[in-house]
C-alpha positions as CSV (number, residue, x, y, z in Angstrom):
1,X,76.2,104.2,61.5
2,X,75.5,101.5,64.2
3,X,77.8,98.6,65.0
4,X,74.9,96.3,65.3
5,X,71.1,97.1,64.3
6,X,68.4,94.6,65.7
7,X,65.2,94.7,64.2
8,X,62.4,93.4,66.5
9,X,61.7,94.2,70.2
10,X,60.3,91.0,71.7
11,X,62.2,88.6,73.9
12,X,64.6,87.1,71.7
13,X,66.0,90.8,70.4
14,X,65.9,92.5,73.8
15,X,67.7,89.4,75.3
16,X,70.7,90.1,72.3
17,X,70.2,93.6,72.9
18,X,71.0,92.8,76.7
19,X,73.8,90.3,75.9
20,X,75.9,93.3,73.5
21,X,75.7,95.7,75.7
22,X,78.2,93.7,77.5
23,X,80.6,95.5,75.0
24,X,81.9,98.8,74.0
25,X,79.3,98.9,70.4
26,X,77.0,101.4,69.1
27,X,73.0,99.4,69.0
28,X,69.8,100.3,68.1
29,X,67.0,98.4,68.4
30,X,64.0,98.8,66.2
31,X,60.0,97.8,66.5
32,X,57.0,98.8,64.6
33,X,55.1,99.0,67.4
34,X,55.3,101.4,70.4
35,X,56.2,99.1,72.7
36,X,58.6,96.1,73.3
37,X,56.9,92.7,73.7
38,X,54.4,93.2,71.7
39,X,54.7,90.0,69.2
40,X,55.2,86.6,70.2
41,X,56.2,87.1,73.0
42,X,53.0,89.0,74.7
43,X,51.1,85.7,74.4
44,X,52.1,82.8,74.2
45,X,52.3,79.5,77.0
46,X,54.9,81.5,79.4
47,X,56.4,78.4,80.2
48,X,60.4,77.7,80.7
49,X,60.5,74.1,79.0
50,X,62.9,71.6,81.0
51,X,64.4,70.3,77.5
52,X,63.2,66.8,76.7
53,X,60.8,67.6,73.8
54,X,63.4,69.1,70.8
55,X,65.6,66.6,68.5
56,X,68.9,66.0,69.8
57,X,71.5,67.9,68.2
58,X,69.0,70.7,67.1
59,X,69.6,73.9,68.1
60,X,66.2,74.2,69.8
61,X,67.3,71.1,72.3
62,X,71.2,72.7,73.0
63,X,69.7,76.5,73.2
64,X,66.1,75.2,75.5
65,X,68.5,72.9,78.2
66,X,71.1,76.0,78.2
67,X,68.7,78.9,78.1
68,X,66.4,77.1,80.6
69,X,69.1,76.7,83.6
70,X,70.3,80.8,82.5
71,X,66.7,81.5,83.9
72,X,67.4,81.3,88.1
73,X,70.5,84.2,87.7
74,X,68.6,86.2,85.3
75,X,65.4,86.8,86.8
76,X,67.9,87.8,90.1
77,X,69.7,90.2,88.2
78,X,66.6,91.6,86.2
79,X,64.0,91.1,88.9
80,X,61.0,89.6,86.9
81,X,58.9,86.6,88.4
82,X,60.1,83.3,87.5
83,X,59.8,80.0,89.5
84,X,60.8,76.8,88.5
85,X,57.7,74.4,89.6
86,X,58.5,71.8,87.6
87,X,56.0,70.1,85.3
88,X,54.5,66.2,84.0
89,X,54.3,65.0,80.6
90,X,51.1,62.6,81.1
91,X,50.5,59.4,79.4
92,X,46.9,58.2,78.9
93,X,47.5,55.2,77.8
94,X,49.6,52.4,79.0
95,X,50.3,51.6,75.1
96,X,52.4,54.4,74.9
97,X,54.3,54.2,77.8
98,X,57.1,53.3,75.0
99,X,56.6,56.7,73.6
100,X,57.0,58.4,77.2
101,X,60.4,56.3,77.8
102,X,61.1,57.4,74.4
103,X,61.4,61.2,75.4
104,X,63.1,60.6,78.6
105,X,66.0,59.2,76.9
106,X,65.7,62.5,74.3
107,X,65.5,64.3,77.4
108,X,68.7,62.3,78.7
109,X,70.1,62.5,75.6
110,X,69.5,66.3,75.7
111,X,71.0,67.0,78.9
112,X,68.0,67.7,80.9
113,X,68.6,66.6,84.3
114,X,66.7,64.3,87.4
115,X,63.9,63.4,85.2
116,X,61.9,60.2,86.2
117,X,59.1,58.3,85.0
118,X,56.2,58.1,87.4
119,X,53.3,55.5,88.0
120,X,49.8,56.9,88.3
121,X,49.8,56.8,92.1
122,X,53.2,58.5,92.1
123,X,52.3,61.2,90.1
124,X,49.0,62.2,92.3
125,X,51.1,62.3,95.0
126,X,52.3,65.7,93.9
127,X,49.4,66.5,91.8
128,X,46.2,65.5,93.0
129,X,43.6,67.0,90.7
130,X,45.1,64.8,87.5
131,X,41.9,63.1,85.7
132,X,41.1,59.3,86.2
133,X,42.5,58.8,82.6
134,X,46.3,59.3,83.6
135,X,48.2,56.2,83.7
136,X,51.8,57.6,84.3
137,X,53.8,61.0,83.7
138,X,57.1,62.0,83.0
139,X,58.6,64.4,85.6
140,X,60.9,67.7,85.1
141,X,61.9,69.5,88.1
142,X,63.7,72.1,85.9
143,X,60.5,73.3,84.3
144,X,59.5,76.7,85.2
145,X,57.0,79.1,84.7
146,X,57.7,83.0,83.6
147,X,56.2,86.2,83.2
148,X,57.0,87.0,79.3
149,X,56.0,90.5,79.8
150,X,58.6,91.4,82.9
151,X,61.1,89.5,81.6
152,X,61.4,91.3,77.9
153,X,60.7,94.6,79.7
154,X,63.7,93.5,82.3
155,X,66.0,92.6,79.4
156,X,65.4,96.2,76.9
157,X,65.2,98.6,80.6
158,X,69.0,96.6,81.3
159,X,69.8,97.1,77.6
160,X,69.1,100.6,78.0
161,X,70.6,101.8,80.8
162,X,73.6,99.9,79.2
163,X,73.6,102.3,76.5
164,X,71.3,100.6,74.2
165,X,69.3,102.8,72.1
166,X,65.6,101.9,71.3
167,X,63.6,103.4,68.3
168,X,59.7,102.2,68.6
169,X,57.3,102.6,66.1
170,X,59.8,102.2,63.5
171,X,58.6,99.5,60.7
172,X,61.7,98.3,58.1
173,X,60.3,98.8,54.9
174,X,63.2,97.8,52.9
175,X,66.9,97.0,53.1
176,X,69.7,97.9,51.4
177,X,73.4,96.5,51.1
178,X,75.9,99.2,51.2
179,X,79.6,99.8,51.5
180,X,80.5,98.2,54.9
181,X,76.9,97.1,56.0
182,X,73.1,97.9,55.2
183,X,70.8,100.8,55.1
184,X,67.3,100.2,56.6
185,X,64.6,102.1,55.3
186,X,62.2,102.9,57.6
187,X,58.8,104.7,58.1
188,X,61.1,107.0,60.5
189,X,64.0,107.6,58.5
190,X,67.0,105.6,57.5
191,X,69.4,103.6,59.7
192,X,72.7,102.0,58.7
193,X,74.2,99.7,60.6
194,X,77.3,97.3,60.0
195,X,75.7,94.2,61.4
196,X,72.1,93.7,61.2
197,X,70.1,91.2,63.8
198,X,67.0,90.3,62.2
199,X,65.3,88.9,65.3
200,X,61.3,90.2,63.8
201,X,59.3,87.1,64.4
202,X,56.8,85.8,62.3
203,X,58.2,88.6,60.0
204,X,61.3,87.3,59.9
205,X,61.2,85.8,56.8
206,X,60.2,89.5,54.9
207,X,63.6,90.8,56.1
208,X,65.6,87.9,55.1
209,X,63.8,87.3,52.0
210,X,64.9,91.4,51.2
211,X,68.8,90.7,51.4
212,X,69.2,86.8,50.3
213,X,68.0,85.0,47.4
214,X,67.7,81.6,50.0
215,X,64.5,82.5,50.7
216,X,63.3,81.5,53.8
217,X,59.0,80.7,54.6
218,X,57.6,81.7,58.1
219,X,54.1,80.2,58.9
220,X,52.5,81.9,61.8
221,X,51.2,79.3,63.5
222,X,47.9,80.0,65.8
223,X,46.9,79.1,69.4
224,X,44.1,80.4,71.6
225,X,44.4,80.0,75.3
226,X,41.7,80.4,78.2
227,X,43.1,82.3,81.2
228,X,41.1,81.9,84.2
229,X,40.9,83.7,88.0
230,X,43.3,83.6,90.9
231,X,40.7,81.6,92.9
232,X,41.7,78.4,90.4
233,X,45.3,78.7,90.9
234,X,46.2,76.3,92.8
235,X,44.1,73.6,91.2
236,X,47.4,72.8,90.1
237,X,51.0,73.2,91.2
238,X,53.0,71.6,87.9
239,X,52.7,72.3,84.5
240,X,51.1,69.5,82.8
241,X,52.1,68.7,79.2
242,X,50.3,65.6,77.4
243,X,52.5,63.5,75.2
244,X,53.4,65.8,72.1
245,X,51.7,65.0,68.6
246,X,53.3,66.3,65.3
247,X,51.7,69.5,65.6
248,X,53.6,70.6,69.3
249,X,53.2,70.0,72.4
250,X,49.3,69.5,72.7
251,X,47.4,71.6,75.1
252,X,48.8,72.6,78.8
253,X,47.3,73.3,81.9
254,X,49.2,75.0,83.8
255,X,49.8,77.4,86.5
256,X,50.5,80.9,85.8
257,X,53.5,82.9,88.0
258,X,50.7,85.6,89.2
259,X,48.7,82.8,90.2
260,X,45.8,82.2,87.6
261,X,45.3,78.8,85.7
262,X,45.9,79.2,82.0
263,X,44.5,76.2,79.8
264,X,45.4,76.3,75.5
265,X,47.5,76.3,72.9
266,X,45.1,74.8,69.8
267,X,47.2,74.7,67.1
268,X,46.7,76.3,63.6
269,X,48.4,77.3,60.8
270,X,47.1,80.4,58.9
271,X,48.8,83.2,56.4
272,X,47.5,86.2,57.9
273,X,50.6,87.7,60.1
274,X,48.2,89.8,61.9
275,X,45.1,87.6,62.8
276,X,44.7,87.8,66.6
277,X,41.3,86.7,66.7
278,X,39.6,83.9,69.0
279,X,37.2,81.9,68.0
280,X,34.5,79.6,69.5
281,X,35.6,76.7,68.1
282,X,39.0,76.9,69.2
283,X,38.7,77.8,72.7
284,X,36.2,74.7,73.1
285,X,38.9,72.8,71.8
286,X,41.2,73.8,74.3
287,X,39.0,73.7,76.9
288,X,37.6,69.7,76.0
289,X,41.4,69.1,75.6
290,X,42.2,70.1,79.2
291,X,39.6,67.7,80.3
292,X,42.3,65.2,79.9
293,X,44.8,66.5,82.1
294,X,42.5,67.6,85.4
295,X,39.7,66.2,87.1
296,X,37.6,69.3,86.1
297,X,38.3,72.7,84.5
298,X,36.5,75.4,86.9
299,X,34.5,76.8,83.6
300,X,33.1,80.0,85.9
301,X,36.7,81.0,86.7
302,X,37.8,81.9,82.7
303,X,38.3,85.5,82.6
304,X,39.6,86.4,79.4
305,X,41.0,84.2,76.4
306,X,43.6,85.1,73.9
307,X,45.6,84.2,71.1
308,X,49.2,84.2,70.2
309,X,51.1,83.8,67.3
310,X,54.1,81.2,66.7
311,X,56.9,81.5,64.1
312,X,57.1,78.2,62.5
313,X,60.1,78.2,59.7
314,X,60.4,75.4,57.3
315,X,63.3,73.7,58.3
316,X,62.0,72.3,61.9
317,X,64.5,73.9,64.1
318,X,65.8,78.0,65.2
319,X,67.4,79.9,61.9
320,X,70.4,81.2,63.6
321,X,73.3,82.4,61.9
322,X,75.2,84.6,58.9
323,X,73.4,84.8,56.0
324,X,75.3,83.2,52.8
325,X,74.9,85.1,50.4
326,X,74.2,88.3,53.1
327,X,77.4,89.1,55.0
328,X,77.1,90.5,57.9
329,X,73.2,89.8,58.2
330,X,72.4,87.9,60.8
331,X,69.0,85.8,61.0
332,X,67.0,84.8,64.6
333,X,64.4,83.5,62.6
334,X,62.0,80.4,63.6
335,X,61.9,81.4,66.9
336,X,58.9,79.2,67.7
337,X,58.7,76.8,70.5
338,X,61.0,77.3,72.9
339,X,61.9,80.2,71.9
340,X,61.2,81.7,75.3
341,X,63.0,78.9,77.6
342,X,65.9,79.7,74.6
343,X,66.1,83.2,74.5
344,X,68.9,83.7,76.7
345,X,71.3,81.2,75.5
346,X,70.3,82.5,71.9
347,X,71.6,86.0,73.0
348,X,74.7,84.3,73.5
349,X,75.3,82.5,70.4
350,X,74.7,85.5,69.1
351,X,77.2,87.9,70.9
352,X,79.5,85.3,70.3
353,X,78.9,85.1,66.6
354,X,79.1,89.2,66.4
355,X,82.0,89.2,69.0
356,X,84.0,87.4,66.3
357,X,83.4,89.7,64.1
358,X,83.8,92.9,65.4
359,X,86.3,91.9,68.4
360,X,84.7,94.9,70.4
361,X,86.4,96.4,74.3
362,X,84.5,95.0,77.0
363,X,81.8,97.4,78.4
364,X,83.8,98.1,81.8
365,X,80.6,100.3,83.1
366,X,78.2,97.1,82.4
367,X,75.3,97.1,85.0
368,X,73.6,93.7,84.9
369,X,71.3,94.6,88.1
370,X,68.0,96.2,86.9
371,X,65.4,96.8,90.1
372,X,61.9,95.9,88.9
373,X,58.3,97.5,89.8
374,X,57.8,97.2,93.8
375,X,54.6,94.8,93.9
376,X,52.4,96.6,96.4
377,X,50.0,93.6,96.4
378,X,53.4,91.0,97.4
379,X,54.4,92.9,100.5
380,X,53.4,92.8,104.5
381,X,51.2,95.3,106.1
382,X,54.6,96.9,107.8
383,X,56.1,97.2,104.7
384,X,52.9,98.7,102.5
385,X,53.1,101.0,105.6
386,X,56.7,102.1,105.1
387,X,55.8,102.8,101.9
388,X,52.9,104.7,102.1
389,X,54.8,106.8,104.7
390,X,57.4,108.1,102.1
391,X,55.5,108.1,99.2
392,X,51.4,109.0,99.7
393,X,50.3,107.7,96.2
394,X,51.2,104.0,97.9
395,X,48.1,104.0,99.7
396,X,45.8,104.9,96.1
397,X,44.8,101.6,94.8
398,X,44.0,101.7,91.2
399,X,43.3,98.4,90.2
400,X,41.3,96.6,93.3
401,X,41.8,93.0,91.8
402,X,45.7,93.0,91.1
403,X,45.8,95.8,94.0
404,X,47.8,97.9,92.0
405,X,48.8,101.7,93.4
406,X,48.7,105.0,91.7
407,X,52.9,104.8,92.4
408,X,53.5,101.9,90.8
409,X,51.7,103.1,87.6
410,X,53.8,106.3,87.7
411,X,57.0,104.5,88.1
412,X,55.7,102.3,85.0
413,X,55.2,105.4,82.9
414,X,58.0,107.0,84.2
415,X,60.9,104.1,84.4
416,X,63.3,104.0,81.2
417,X,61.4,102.9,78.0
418,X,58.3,103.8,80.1
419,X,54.2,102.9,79.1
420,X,53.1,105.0,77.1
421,X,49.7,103.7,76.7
422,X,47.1,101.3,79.0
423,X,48.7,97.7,77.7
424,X,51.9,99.0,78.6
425,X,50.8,99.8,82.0
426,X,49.1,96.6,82.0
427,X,52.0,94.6,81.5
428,X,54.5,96.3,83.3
429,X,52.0,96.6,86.7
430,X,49.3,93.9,86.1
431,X,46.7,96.9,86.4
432,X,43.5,95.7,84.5
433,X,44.7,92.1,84.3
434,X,42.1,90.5,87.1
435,X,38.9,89.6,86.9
436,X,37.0,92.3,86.2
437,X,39.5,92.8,82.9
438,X,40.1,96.1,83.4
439,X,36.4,97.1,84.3
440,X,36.7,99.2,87.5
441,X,41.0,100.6,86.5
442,X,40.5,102.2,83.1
443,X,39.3,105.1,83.5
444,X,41.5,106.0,86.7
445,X,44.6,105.2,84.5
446,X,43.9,107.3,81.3
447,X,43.5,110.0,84.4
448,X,47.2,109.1,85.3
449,X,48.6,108.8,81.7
450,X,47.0,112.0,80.6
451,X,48.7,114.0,83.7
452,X,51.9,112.0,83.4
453,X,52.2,112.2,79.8
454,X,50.6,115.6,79.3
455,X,48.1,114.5,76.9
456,X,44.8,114.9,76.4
457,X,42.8,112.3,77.2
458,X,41.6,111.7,73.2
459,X,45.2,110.6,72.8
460,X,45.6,108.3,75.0
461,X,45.6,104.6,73.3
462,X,44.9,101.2,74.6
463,X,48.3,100.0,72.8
464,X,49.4,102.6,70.2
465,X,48.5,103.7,66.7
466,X,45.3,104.1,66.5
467,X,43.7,102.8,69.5
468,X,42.3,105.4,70.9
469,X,40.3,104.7,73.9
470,X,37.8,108.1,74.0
471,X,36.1,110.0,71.1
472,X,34.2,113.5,71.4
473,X,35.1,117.2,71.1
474,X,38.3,119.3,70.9
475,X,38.7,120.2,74.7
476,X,40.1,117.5,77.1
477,X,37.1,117.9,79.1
478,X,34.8,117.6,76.0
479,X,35.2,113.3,75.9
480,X,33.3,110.8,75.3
C-alpha cells in the first residue's frame, strides 16, 4: 500500500507529487494517458497571473499571489522557461475607469504588489502597438509568462528522481473505501493507498462523486486560441488582459516564452470531457476580440490554433481539502483559472494538509535541482561548437524551425519519464512546434523513436493509444 496515491499527471498533481517527495512517503502517481501534461495543462493561456483578478479571501486570490512569487526559485531549481514580463489590464472606455480602480484595490486587497493605474499615453510608452481604442491600463510587473509543458515535465522528472513512482496509462475506474484507506481499481490493476490526491481535472468530479455523497459538478469550460510565428513576437512585450466579464478574463494577447504571439481564450461551456475541437466560429471570435487590444493582428503569421479545456466547479473558487464524509480523500478539484500561476502554492497546502496527518521523516536525500534539455537553438556559436565536439549528433538538426538536434531528442526519450511518442518529444524539445507544424521533422523523429525505443515504426504514435502515425504491412520496412 502507498502512503499517498495522486490520481492525475498535469501540473497541479506533479507539483504535489514534487512537494511530498520532500518526505520519507511511499507515492504513486497515476494518469490515463501515456504522458504527464496531457489535460489542462497542455493548453491553456500559459500565463502566471500577478493576482488582482480572484475574490479576496478566496483561495484562488491567497494560492495565485503566493504561487505566482514561488515561480522565480522554481523555474531555477527545475530549469523550465519562465519570465516575468509583466502584463496591462486595458480599459476601453473612460466609463469604466471605476471598474479598473475597482480591481486595483482587489489587487491591493490581495497582496499583489507595485501595481499602478496608467493613462493612455503612459501605457504606450511600454507598449506601443495598443489599438486607438485604449484609454488607460492597469499595470502588473509580477505577471509572467511560462512554458506549461517544461514546467509539469520539470515538476514529475524532480518527483521522480525523488523517489516518486509514476504509473501512465492507468485510468481509475472505481474506488473503494477499505480498512485504513482506498483501493483504486484501475484498467492496470489495483492500487491501495492510505491517502488519496484526487488532482484529475475536469474529471475531478467522477472521482469525488465515487467516494462522497456531496457530490460535486465540473463543467469543462472551452477556449480556442490562435498561436501565431516567431516573426510576430515582439509585436508585443506585455500580456494584455481586457477588463474581465462574468465569463473570465476575456481574450489575451500575449507573448509567448519561445517567442510567438498567442491570441484566445473564447469561452464555452460544453458537457463533453473530451471535445478538443476548434471551430471557425470561435477562432474568429478570438481573433475580432484581439482587435481590441493591438493595432493589428498579423493574420499571415497564425500557425496553428488549439483548444483547451478549463475545470470550472460550482462553487466559484479551488475545491481543496478532506472530504467530509471521505476521510483521508483529498480533493484538488476546480482547478480552473489560475490554476497554473497556483499550482505551486497548492502543492503546499497540500503537503501541509497530508503532513498533519501522516507526520512523515523529512526526506534527508531530497534533490530540488533537476537540469533541463540543453536548447541548442539558445546557445552561441562557441558553445554549439563545444558541443558538437563531445557529442556529434549536436550538429544533426532535426527540426529546422525550432533548430532542434538529433541529441536533444535522444536525451528527451531517454531522460527519466522519457517521450515515448512525437507529442512528447514535441513538448519536451519544441521539435515540430514552428511554422511548418511539424512538416519537414516528422518523419526524421519516428526514425529516432523507432531506434531509440526499438519499435517498429507502425507503433509509433503521435501521442499514445491509438495514434498511430503509419499504416501498411507486417515488416518495419513494409510502411505506409
Amino acid at each position: 500500500m502507498y502512503d499517498v496515491v495522486i490520481i492525475g499527471a498535469g501540473i497541479t498533481g506533479c507539483s504535489i507529487a514534487r512537494e511530498l517527495s520532500k518526505y520519507k512517503l511511499k507515492i504513486c502517481v497515476l494518469e490515463k494517458c501515456n504522458d504527464v501534461c496531457m489535460g489542462t495543462t497542455k493548453a491553456n493561456s500559459a500565463i502566471i497571473h500577478a493576482g488582482e483578478d480572484p475574490i479576496p479571501g478566496t483561495l484562488k486570490a491567497k494560492l495565485n499571489v503566493k504561487g505566482n512569487s514561488m515561480y522565480t526559485k522554481l523555474s531555477e531549481e527545475l530549469d523550465f522557461s519562465f519570465k516575468r514580463n509583466g502584463s496591462l489590464v486595458l480599459c476601453f472606455n473612460e466609463k469604466d475607469m471605476d471598474k479598473l480602480i475597482e480591481l486595483r484595490d482587489r489587487g491591493i486587497e490581495n497582496g499583489v504588489p507595485n501595481m499602478s493605474i496608467l493613462n493612455r499615453e503612459e501605457a504606450l510608452e511600454i507598449e506601443p502597438n495598443l489599438s486607438e481604442s485604449v484609454v488607460a491600463a492597469l499595470y502588473l510587473p509580477t505577471g509572467g509568462i511560462v512554458c506549461p509543458f517544461e514546467a509539469t515535465i520539470a515538476f514529475a522528472e524532480n518527483a521522480y528522481i525523488n523517489g516518486v513512482e509514476f504509473k501512465l496509462n492507468t485510468k481509475v475506474n472505481n474506488i473503494i473505501e477499505i480498512e485504513n484507506g482506498y483501493k483504486l481499481i484501475t484498467d492496470n490493476g489495483d492500487i491501495s493507498g492510505a491517502i488519496v490526491v484526487n488532482a484529475a481535472g475536469v474529471f475531478a468530479d467522477d472521482l469525488n462523486n465515487m467516494v462522497s455523497e456531496k457530490k460535486i459538478k465540473i463543467t469543462p469550460r472551452k477556449g480556442e486560441y490562435c498561436l501565431f510565428d516567431k516573426a510576430t513576437g515582439d509585436l508585443i512585450s506585455k500580456t494584455l488582459f481586457q477588463l474581465p466579464t462574468e465569463l473570465g478574463k476575456g481574450v489575451l494577447v500575449t507573448p509567448t516564452v519561445h517567442g510567438n504571439l498567442l491570441i484566445g481564450p473564447d469561452a464555452e461551456n460544453i458537457e463533453d470531457k473530451e471535445d478538443l475541437n476548434t471551430k471557425k466560429e470561435a477562432l474568429d471570435y478570438v481573433l475580432d476580440k484581439g482587435k481590441l487590444s493591438i493595432k493589428e493582428i498579423p493574420l499571415s503569421g497564425i500557425i496553428t490554433s488549439f483548444t483547451g479545456l478549463r475545470a470550472k466547479g460550482d462553487t466559484g473558487d479551488f475545491i481543496i481539502g478532506e472530504v467530509e464524509d471521505a476521510p483521508n480523500f483529498i480533493n484538488v478539484a476546480s482547478i480552473e483559472s489560475p490554476g497554473l500561476s497556483s499550482a505551486p502554492a497548492i502543492a503546499e497546502m497540500v503537503g501541509e494538509i497530508i503532513k498533519d496527518k501522516l507526520s512523515p521523516e523529512k526526506n534527508e536525500n531530497f534533490n530540488p535541482i533537476r537540469k533541463g534539455i540543453i536548447k541548442f537553438e539558445g546557445l552561441s556559436n562557441k558553445e554549439r561548437n563545444n558541443l558538437i565536439k563531445n557529442n556529434p549528433s549536436y550538429g544533426k538538426i532535426i527540426c529546422r524551425c525550432e533548430t532542434v538536434t538529433e541529441a536533444e531528442i535522444i536525451d528527451a526519450i531517454r531522460r527519466p519519464l522519457g517521450a515515448r511518442d512525437l507529442d512528447g518529444v514535441k513538448r519536451r524539445t519544441r521539435a515540430g512546434m514552428g511554422r511548418c507544424q511539424a512538416g519537414f521533422c516528422t518523419s526524421r523523429i519516428v526514425d529516432i523513436l523507432c531506434k531509440e525505443l526499438g519499435e517498429d515504426k507502425g507503433k509509433i504514435t503521435k501521442f499514445g493509444n491509438k495514434s498511430n502515425l503509419l499504416i501498411g504491412g507486417k515488416n518495419k520496412d513494409d510502411i505506409y
